[in-house]
N, C-alpha and C positions, 0 to 999 in steps of 0.2 A: 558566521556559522556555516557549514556546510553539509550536504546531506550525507545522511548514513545508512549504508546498506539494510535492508530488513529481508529474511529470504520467509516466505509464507509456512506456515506450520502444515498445510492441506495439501501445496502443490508443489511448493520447490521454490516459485516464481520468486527471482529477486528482483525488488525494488529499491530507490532510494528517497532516503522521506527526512524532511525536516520539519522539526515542531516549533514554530515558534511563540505559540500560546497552549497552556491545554486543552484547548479546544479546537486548535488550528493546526491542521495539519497538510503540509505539502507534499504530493505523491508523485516521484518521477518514475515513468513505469522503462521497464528497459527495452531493447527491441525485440520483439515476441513474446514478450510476458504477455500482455493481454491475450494473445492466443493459446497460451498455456495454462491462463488461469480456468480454473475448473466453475466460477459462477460467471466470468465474461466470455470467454469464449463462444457458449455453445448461446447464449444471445447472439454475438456478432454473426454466429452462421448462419441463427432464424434472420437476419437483415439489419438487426441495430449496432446503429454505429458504436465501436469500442468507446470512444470518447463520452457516449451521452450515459452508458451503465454511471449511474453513481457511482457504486463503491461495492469492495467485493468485501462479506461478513467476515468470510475465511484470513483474510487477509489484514483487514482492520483490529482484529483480534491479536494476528500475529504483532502489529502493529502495538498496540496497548500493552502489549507481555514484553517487548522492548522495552517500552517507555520505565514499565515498572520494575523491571530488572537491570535499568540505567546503562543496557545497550544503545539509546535513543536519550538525548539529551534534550530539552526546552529550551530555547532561548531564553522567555519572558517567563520560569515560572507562578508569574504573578504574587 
């Protein structure tokens, strides 16, 4: 399986994500997505590191409306 593109509903930001459980989700972010993304960014500017945000709502959403619109495919789905 290989990842597949997701571009965010909120910002633009594309990412590539592979699911391989429904509940497991891999997130390859691209180069300057995180500074484009509109919930990581403006954390990283107060001082926190991109990498330690969880997960962006905007974005996880975008994510989920892939899945169920079968743009995003599951490995395992169980």
């Amino acid at each position: 399986m290989s990842a597949q593109p997701v571009d965010c509903a909120a910002c633009g930001v594309r990412v590539f994500v592979e699911k391989i459980t429904p509940p497991h989700t891999s997130v390859q972010w691209t180069t300057g997505a995180a500074a484009a993304c509109g919930e990581i960014a403006p954390r990283a500017a107060a001082g926190e590191p991109a990498a330690r945000v969880p997960h962006c709502t905007a974005l996880r959403a975008s994510i989920d409306r892939a899945v169920a619109e079968g743009r995003v495919t599951i490995a395992f789905p169980e």
